[in-house]
C-alpha positions in Angstrom: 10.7 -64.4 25.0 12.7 -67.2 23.3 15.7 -65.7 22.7 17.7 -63.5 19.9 19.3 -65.9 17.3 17.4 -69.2 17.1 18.4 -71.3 14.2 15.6 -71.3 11.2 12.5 -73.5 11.6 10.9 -75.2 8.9 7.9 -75.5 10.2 4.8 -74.1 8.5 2.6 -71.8 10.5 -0.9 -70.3 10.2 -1.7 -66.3 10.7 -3.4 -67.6 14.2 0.3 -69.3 15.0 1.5 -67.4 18.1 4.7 -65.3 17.3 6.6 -61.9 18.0 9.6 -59.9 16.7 11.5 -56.8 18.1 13.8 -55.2 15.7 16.7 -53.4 17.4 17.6 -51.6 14.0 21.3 -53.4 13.9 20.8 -53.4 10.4 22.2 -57.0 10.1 18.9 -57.8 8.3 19.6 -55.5 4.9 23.0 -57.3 4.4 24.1 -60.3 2.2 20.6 -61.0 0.7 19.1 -60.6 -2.9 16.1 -59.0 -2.5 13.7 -59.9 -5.4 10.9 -57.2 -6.4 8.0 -57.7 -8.7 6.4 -55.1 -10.9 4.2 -53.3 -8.0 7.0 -52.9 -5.7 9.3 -51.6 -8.4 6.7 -49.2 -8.9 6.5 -48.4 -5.3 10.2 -48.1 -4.9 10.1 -45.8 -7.7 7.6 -43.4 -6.6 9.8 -43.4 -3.4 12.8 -42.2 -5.6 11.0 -39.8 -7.1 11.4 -41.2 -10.5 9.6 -43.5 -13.1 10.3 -47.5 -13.3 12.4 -47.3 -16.5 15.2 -45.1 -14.5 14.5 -47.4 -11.4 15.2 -50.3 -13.2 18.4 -49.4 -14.8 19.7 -47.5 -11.7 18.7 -49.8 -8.8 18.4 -53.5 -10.4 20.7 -55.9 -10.8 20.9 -59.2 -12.3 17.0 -58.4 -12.4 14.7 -58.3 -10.7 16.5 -58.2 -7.7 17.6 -54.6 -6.1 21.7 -53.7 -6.4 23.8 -54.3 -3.6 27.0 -52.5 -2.6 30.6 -54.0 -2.2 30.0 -54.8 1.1 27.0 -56.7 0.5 24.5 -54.2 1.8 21.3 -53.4 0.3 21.3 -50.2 -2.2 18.8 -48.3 0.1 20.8 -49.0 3.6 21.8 -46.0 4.9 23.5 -44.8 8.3 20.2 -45.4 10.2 18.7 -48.2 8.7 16.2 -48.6 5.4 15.9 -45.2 3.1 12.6 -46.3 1.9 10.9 -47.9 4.9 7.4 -46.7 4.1 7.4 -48.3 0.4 9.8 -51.6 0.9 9.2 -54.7 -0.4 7.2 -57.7 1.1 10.2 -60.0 1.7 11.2 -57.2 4.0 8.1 -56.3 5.6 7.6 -60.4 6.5 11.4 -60.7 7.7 11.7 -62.7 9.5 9.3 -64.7 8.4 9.2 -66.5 4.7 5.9 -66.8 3.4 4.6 -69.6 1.7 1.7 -70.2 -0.8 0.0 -73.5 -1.3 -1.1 -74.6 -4.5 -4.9 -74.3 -2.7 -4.0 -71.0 -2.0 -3.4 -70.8 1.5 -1.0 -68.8 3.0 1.8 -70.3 5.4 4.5 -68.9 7.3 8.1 -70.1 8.3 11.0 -69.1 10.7 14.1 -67.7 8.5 17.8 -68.3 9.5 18.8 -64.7 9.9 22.3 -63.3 11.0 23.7 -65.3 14.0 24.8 -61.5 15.5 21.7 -60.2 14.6 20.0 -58.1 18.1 16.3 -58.7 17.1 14.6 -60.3 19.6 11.8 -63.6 18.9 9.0 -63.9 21.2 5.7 -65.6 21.4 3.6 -62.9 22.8 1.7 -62.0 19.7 0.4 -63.9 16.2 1.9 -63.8 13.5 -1.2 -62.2 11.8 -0.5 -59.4 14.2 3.0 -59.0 13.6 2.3 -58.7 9.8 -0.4 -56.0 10.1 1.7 -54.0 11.9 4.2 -54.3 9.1 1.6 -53.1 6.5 1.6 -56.3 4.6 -1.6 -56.4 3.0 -1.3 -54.4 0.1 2.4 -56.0 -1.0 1.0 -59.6 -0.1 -2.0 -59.2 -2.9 0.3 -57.6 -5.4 2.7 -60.4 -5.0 -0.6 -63.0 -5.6 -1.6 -60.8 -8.4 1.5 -61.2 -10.1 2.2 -64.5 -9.2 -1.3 -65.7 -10.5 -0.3 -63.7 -14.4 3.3 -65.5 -14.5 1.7 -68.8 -13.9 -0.4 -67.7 -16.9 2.5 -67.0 -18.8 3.8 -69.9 -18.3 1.2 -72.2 -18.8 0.9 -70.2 -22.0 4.5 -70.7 -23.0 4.1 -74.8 -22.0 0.8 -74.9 -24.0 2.3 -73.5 -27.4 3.9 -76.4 -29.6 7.4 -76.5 -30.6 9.0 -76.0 -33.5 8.6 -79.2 -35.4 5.6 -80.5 -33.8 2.3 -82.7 -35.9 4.7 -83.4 -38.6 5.9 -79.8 -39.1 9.8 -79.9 -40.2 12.4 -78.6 -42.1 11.9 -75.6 -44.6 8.1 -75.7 -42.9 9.0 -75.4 -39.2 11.0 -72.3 -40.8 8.0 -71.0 -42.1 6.0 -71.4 -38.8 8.9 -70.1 -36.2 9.2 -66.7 -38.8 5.2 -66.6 -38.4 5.8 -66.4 -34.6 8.6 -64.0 -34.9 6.4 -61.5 -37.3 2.9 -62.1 -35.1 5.4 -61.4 -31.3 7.4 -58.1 -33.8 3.3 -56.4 -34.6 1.9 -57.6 -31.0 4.7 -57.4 -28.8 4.2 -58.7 -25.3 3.9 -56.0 -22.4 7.0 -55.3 -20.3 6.4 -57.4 -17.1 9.1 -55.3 -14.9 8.9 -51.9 -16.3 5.5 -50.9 -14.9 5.1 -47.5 -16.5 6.4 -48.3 -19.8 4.0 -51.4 -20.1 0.8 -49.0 -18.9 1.7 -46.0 -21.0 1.8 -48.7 -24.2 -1.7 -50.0 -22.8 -3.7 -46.9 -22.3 -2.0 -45.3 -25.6 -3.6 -48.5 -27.5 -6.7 -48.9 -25.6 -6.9 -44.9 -25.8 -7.2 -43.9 -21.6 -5.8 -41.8 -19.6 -3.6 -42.8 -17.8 -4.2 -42.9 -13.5 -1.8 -41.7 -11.3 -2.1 -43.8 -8.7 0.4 -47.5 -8.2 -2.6 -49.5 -7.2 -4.6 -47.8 -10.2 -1.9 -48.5 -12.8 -0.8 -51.9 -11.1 -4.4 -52.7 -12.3 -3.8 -51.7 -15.8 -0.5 -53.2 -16.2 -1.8 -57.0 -15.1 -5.1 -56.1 -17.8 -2.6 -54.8 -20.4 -0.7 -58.9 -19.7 -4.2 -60.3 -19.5 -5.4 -58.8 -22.7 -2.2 -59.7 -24.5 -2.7 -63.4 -23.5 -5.9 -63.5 -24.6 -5.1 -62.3 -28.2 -3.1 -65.2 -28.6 -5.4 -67.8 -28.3 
């Protein structure tokens, strides 16, 4: 055991890297932090709720896509004994207090955060870290998170690779022309929503005519396609 409140290490660590973490549910954790969510944990945080991802979003984001936070700087789904939707939170959560890092190769590293000085979890090194996430229920958040981190690189790459206005001699009254050409071809072709899961699948399966699945991972499927497909129809 190496203590409770060791300052953050920088230090990036493989799954094999020896590491524990005892939570003493002082809550400390859920306080003064945004909490960024991506499309499949939206979805998951919904299902929690009981509700789809369009009411999520506009009753439990703010300054998207992070989750709302009270006056006193707790998160939205703190309650009197700790997290209200445990089973579904996000990864960030599940990895505290770790932060995970991905390598442009693709490899997966792990650091020590800088959590609350008064905080009453406990550090040890009688474990892996590889452990300590499976017992947290990682993998399913962690591929999501790659999934969707993989599409907005492709997004972006797409947005970098499109030439400005202006561009190849196009100016004036022409680069008019073009930029109401882009406007007319995004108004007929619109690009999915990227944070409101269910909207963006119902759109894709009305289109492509399917039914639409029930299940997150099912439509989490759909939803990167529906980006995918979208993508591809502007090249």
């Amino acid at each position: 055991m190496i203590g409770r409140s060791l300052p953050a290490d920088p230090v990036r660590r493989p799954l094999d890297a020896a590491f524990s973490y005892a939570c003493h549910r002082c809550r400390r954790c859920s306080h003064d932090k945004l909490i960024q969510v991506n499309p499949y944990e939206i979805a998951r945080l919904a299902r929690n709720r009981g509700m789809g991802t369009t009411a999520f979003i506009e009753a439990y984001l703010d300054e998207q896509p992070y989750l709302r936070r009270g006056a006193d700087g707790a998160c939205v789904f703190l309650g009197p004994e700790g997290c209200t939707v445990h089973p579904d939170r996000p990864l960030v959560c599940r990895v505290y207090p770790l932060g995970r890092h991905v390598r442009s190769d693709g490899r997966v590293e792990y650091s020590k955060l800088d959590g609350d000085p008064r905080s009453a979890g406990v550090f040890g090194l009688d474990g892996t870290i590889a452990a300590y996430l499976a017992d947290q229920k990682v993998e399913d958040f962690a591929r999501a998170a790659d999934r969707y981190l993989a599409v907005l690189q492709r997004l972006y790459d797409s947005w970098c690779a499109a030439p400005p206005a202006g561009a190849d001699g196009v100016s004036g009254s022409s680069a008019a022309v073009v930029e109401a050409q882009a406007r007319e071809d995004l108004a007929e072709d619109p690009p999915p929503e990227l944070l409101d899961l269910d909207r963006a699948v119902a759109e894709h399966c009305r289109r492509c005519g399917l039914a639409e699945p029930s299940e997150v991972d099912a439509r989490m499927e759909l939803h990167l396609a529906a980006i995918d497909a979208w993508l591809d129809r502007q090249h």
